[in-house]
C-alpha positions as CSV (number, residue, x, y, z in Angstrom):
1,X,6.4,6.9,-3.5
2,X,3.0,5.5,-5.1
3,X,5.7,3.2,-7.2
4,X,7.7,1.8,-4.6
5,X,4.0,0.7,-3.4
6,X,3.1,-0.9,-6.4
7,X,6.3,-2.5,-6.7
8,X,7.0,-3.6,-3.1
9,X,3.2,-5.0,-2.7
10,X,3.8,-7.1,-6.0
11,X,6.8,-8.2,-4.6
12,X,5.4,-9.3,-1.4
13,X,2.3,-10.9,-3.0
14,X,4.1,-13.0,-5.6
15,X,6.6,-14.1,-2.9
16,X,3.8,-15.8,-1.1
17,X,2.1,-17.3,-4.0
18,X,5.3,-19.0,-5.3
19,X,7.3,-19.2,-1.7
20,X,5.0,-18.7,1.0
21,X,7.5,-21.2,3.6
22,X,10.2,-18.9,2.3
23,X,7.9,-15.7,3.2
24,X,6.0,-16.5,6.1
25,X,8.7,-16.3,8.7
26,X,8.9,-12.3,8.2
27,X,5.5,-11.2,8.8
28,X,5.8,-11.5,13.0
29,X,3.7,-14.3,13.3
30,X,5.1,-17.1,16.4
31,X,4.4,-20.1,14.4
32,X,3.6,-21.4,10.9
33,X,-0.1,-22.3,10.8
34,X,-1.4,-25.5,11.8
35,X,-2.4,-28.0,9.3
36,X,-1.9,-27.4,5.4
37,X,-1.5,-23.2,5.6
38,X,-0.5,-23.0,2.3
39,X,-3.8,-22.1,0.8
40,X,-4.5,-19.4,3.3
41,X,-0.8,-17.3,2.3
42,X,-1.5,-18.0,-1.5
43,X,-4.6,-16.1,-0.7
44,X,-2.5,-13.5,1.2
45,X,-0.7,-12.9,-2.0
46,X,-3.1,-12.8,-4.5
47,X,-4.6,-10.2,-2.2
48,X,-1.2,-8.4,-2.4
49,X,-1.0,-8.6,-6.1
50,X,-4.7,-7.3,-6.6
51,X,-3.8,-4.5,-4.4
52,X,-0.7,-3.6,-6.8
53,X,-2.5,-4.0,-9.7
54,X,-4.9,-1.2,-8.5
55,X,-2.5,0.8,-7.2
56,X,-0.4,0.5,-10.5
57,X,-3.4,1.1,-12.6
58,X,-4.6,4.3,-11.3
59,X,-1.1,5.5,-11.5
60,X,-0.4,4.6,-15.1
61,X,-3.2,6.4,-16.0
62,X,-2.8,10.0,-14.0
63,X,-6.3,9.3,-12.2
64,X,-4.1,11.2,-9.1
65,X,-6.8,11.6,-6.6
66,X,-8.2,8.5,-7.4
67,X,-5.3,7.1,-6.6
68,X,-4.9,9.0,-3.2
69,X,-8.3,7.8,-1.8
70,X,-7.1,3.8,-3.0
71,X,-3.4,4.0,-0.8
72,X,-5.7,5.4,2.2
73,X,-8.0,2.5,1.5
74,X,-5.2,0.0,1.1
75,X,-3.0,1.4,3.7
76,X,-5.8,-0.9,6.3
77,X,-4.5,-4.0,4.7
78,X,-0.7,-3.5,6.9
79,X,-2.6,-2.2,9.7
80,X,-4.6,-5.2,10.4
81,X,-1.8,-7.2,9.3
82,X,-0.1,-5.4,12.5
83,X,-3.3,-6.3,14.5
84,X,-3.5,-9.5,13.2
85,X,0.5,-10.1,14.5
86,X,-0.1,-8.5,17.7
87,X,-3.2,-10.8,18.4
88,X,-1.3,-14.0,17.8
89,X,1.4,-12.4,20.2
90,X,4.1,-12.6,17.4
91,X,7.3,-10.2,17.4
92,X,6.3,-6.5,18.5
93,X,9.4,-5.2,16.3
94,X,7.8,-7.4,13.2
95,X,3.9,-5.8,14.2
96,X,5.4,-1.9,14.2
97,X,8.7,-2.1,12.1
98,X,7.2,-4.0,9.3
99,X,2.8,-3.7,8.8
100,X,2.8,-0.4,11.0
101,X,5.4,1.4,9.1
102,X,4.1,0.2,5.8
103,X,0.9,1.2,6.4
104,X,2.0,4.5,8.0
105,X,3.7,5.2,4.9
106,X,1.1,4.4,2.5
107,X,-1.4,6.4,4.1
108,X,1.3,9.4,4.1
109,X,1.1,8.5,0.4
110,X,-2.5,8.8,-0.2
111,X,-2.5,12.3,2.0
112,X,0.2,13.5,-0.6
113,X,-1.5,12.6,-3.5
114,X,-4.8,14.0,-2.0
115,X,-3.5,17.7,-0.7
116,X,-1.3,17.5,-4.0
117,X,-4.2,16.8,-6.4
118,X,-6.4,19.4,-4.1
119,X,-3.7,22.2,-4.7
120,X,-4.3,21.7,-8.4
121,X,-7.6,22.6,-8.6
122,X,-6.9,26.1,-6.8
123,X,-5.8,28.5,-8.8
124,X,-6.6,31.8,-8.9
125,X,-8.0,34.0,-11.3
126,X,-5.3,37.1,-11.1
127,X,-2.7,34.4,-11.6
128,X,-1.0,35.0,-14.7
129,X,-0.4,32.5,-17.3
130,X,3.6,32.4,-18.8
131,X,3.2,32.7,-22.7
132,X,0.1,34.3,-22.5
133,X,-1.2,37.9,-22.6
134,X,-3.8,39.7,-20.8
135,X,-6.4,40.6,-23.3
């Protein structure tokens, strides 16, 4: 699951550096902004690619719990992307359906990695070890 984050969030991010009037129409919000918006979404993605990057780094390099505590983190980008939709009374379907459930399911992601990475440390002493003998 920690992939299809990396991969979807660089996805999304170079989509609105290189198309953002091609991108913009499926985030929720009513209208395009006024005046010369463009700057403001090629912000948007280079927050989305920085965000990948992270992700993507910490995974490439097995730093697991790490990497749990950065989805939870990230997982408030989506969520005030749904705010942000909701505020400017965009669609409600775009709000929940697209930045809620993304950022419901990265969060579900970090908790994984988290209780997963917790598990590891726990094991107990009478557990024996395949391949090894009791001295």
């Amino acid at each position: 699951m920690a992939t299809a984050v990396v991969l979807f969030v660089l996805y999304l991010g170079l989509s609105f550096i290189l198309a953002p009037g091609a991108s913009t129409p499926g985030v929720g919000l009513p209208t395009w902004p006024a005046g010369d918006g463009g700057g403001f979404l090629t912000m948007k993605g280079i927050r989305e690619v920085s965000m990948g990057l992270v992700v993507g780094i910490l995974l490439l390099t097995g730093h697991r719990r790490a990497l749990g505590w950065v989805l939870l983190m990230e997982a408030v980008a989506p969520f005030g992307d749904m705010i942000n939709v909701f505020a400017h009374h965009g669609s409600v379907a775009a709000a929940l359906g697209i930045h809620g459930l993304n950022s419901a399911l990265i969060a579900i992601t970090g908790l994984l990695m988290l209780r997963e990475t917790g598990k590891a440390h726990e094991v107990p002493a009478s557990t024996p070890v395949p391949g090894v003998r009791p001295a």
